[in-house]
SERO-4910 file (N, C-alpha, C, O; in steps of 0.05 Angstrom, whole numbers):
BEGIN
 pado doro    nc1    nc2    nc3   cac1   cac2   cac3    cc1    cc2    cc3    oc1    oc2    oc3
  Unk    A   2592    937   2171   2573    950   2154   2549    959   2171   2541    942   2187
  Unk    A   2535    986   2171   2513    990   2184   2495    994   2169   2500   1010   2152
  Unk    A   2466    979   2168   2444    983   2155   2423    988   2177   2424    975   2198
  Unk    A   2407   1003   2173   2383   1008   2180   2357    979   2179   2361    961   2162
  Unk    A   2334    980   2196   2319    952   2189   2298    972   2214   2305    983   2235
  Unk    A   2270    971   2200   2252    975   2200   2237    963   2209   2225    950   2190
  Unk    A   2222    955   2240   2208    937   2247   2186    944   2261   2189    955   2283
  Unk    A   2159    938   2250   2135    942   2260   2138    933   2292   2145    910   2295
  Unk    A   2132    951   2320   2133    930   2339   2110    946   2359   2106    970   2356
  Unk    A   2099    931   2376   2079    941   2396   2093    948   2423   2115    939   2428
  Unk    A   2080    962   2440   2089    971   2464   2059    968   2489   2037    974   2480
  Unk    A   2059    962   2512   2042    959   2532   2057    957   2559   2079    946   2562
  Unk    A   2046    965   2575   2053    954   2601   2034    930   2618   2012    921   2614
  Unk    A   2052    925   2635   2041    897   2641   2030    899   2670   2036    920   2682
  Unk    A   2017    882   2681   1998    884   2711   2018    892   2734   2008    899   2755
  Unk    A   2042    891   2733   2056    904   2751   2070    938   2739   2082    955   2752
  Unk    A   2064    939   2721   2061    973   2716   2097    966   2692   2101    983   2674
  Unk    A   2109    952   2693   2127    943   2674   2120    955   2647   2099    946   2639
  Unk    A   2130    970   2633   2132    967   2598   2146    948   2583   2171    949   2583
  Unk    A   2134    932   2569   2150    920   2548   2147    939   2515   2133    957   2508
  Unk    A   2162    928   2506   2165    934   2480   2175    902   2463   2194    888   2472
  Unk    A   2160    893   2438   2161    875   2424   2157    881   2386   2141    893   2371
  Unk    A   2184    861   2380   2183    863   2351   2185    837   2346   2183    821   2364
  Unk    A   2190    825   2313   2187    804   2302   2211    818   2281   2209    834   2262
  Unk    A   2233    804   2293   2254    806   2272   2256    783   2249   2276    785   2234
  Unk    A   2243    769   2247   2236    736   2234   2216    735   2245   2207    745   2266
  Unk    A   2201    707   2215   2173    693   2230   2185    672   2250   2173    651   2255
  Unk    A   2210    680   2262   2216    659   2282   2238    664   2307   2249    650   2323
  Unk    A   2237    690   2301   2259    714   2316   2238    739   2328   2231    760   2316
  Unk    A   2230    731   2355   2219    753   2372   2234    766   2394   2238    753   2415
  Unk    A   2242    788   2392   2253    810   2411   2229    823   2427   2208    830   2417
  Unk    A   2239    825   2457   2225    845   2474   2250    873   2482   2271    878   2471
  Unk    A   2237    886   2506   2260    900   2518   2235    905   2534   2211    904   2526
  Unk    A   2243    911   2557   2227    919   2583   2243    948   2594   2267    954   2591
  Unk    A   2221    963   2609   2231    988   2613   2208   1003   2642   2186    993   2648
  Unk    A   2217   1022   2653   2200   1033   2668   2188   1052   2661   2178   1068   2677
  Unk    A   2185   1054   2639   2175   1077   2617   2168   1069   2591   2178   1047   2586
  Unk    A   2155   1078   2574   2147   1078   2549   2184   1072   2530   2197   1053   2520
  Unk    A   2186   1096   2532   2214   1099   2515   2239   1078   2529   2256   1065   2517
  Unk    A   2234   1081   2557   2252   1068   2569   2248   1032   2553   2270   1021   2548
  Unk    A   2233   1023   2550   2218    989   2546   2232    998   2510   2249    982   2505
  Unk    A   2228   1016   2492   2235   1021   2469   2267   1028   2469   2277   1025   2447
  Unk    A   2279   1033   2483   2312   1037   2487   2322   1001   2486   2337    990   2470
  Unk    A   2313    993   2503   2317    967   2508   2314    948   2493   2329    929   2492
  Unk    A   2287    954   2475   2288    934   2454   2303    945   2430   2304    928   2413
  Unk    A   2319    978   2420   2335    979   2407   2366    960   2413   2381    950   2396
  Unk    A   2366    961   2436   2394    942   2443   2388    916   2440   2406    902   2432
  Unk    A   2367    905   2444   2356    876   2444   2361    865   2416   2368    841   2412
  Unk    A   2357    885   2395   2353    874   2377   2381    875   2359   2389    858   2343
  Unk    A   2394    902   2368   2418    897   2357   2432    876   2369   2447    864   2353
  Unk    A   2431    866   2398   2446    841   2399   2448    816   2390   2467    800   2389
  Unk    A   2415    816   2378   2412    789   2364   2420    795   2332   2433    779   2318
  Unk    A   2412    813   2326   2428    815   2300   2465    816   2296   2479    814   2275
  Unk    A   2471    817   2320   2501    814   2318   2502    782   2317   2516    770   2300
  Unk    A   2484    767   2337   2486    739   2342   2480    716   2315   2492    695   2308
  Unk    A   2449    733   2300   2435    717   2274   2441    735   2245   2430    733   2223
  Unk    A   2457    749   2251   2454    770   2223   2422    785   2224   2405    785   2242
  Unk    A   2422    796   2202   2403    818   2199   2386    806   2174   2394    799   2152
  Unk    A   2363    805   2184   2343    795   2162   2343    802   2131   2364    815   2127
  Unk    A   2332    799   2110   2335    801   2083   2304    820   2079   2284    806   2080
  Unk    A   2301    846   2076   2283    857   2073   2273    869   2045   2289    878   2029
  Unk    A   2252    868   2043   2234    875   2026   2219    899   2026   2200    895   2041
  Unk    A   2218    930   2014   2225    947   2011   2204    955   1994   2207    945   1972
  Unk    A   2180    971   1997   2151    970   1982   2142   1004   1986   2140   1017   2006
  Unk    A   2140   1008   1964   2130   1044   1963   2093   1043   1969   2083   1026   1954
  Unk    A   2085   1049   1976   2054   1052   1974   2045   1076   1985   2053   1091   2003
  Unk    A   2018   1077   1963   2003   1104   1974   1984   1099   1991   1962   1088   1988
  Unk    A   1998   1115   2020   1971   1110   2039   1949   1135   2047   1955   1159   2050
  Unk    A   1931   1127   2048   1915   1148   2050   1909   1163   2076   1911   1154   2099
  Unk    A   1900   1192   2067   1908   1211   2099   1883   1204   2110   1863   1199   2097
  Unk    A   1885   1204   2144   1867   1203   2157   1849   1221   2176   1829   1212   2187
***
C-alpha cells in the first residue's frame, strides 16, 4: 500500500559545510539525511525515512483543515 505522510522537518548545514536535513517521524522516531547540498541532505532524508518506515510502519496521522492567514 502507498500512502503519503507529511512531515514538518528543518534543514542547515553544519561547520564543515555538510547539509543535514531532519524530521520527527514519532515523538520518539528522529530521521536525518545528510547531503552536499540543500536538496541533496533532503533526497537523503526522503530515503531515510522511507527506510524506517519499511522497518517501524508508518505513523497514525492526524489530518486538520485550518485557515491560515496571508502574509
Amino acid at each position: 500500500m502507498r500512502r503519503q505522510l507529511h512531515l514538518p522537518f528543518i534543514v542547515g548545514q553544519d561547520e564543515d559545510g555538510t547539509w543535514i536535513a531532519e524530521a520527527a517521524l514519532t515523538p520518539d522516531i528522529f530521521v536525518s539525511g545528510e547531503g552536499e547540498t540543500r536538496e541533496g541532505s533532503l533526497d537523503d532524508l526522503r530515503l531515510q525515512i522511507a527506510r524506517v518506515v519499511a522497518d517501524s510502519g508508518a505513523p497514525e496521522q492526524l489530518v486538520v483543515d485550518v485557515d491560515v492567514p496571508d502574509n
